[in-house]
C-alpha positions as a Markdown table, in Angstrom:
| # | Residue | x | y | z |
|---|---|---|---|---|
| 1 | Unk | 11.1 | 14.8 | -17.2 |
| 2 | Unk | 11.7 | 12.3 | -14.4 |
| 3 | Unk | 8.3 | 10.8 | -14.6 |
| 4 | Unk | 7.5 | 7.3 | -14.7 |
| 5 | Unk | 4.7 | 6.1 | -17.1 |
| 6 | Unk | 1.6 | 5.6 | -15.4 |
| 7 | Unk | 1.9 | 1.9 | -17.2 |
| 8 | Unk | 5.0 | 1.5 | -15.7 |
| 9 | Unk | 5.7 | -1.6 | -13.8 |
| 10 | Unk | 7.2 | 0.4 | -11.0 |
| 11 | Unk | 4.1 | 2.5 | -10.6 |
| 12 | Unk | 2.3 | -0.7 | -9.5 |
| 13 | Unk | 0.6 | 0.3 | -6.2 |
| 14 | Unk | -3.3 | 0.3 | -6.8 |
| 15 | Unk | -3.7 | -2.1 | -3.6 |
| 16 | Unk | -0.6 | -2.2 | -2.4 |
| 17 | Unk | 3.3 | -2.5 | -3.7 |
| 18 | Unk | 3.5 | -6.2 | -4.1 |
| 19 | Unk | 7.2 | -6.2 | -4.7 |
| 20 | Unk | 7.3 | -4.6 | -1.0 |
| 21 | Unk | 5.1 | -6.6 | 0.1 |
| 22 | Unk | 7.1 | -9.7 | -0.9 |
| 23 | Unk | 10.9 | -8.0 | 0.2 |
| 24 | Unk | 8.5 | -7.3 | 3.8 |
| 25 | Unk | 7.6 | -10.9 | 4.0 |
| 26 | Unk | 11.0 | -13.0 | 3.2 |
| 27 | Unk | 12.6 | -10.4 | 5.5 |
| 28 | Unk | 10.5 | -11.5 | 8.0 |
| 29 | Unk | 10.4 | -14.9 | 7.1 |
| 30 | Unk | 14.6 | -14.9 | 7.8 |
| 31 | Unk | 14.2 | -13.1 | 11.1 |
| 32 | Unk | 11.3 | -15.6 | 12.2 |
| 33 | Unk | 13.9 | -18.5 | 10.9 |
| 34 | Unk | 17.4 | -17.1 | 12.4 |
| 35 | Unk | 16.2 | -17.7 | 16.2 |
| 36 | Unk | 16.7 | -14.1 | 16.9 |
| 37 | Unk | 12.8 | -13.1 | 17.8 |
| 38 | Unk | 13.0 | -14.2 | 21.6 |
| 39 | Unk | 16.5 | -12.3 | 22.2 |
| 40 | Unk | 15.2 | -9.0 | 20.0 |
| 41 | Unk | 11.3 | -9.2 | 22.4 |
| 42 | Unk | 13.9 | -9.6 | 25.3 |
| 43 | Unk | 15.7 | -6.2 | 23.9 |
| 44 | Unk | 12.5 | -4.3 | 23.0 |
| 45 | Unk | 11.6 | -4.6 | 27.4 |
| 46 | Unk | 11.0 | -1.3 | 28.9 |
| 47 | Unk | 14.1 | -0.6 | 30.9 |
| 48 | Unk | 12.7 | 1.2 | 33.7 |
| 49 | Unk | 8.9 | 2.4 | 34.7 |
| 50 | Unk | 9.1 | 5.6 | 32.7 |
| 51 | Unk | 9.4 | 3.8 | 29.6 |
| 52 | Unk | 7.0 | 1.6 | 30.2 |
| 53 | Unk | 4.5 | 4.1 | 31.1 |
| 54 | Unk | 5.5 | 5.6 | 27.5 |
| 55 | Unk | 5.6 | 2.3 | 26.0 |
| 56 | Unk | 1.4 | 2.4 | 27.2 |
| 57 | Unk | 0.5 | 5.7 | 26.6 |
| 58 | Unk | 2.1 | 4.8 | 22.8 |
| 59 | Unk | 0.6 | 1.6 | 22.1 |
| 60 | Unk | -2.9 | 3.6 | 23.6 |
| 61 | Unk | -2.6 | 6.3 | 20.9 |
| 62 | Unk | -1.7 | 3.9 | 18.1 |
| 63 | Unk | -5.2 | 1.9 | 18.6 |
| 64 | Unk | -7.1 | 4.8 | 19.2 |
| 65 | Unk | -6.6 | 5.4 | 15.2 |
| 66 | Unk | -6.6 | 1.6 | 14.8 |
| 67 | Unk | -9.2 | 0.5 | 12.2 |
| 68 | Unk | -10.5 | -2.6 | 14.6 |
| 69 | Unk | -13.8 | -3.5 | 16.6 |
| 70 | Unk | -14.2 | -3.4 | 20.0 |
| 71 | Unk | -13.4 | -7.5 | 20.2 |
| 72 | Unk | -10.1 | -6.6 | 18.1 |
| 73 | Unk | -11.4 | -8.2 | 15.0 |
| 74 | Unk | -10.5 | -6.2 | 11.9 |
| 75 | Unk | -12.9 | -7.8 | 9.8 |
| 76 | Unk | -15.8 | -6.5 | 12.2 |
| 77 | Unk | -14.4 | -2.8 | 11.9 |
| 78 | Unk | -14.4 | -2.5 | 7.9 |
| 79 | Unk | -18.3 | -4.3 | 8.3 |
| 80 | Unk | -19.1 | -1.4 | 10.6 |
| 81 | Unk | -17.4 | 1.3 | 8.1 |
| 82 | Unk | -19.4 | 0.1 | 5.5 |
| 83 | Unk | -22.7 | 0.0 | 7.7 |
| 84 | Unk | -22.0 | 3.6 | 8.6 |
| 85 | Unk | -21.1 | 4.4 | 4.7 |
| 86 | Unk | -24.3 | 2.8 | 3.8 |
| 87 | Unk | -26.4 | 4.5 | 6.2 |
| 88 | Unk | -24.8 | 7.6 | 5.4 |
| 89 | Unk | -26.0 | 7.5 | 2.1 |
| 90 | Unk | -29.5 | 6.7 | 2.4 |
């Protein structure tokens, strides 16, 4: 039918795909390693004022849906979801 088990191995994903995960990490791990990251920041630069500005009105939007606190601090967010969750329900 084209189906995988649910049992499967490859259907692992409850908290994540751990063989992702692990392909994600030594990838980085070899980029981190080759000497490259300096040259490929250098690359990523905003080539002229225009792209900056988009560069900023991108990285804006993206932490707009960002799951952080107002310090940055992830763990301080999820607390607050669950404070709100909590409160929700009572």
């Amino acid at each position: 039918m084209g189906t995988k088990d649910i049992g499967s191995k490859d259907n692992v994903h409850g908290e994540g795909n751990y063989e992702a995960s692990r392909q994600y990490n030594s990838a980085t791990k070899k980029f981190v390693e080759s000497g490259r990251v300096e040259q490929a920041a250098r690359d990523a630069e905003p080539r002229s004022g225009k792209e900056a500005a988009e560069m900023k009105q991108a990285e804006e939007a993206a932490l707009l849906r960002a799951k952080h606190a107002p310090d940055g601090s992830i763990d301080d967010a999820m607390d607050n979801d669950r404070d709100d969750a909590a409160t929700a329900s009572t």
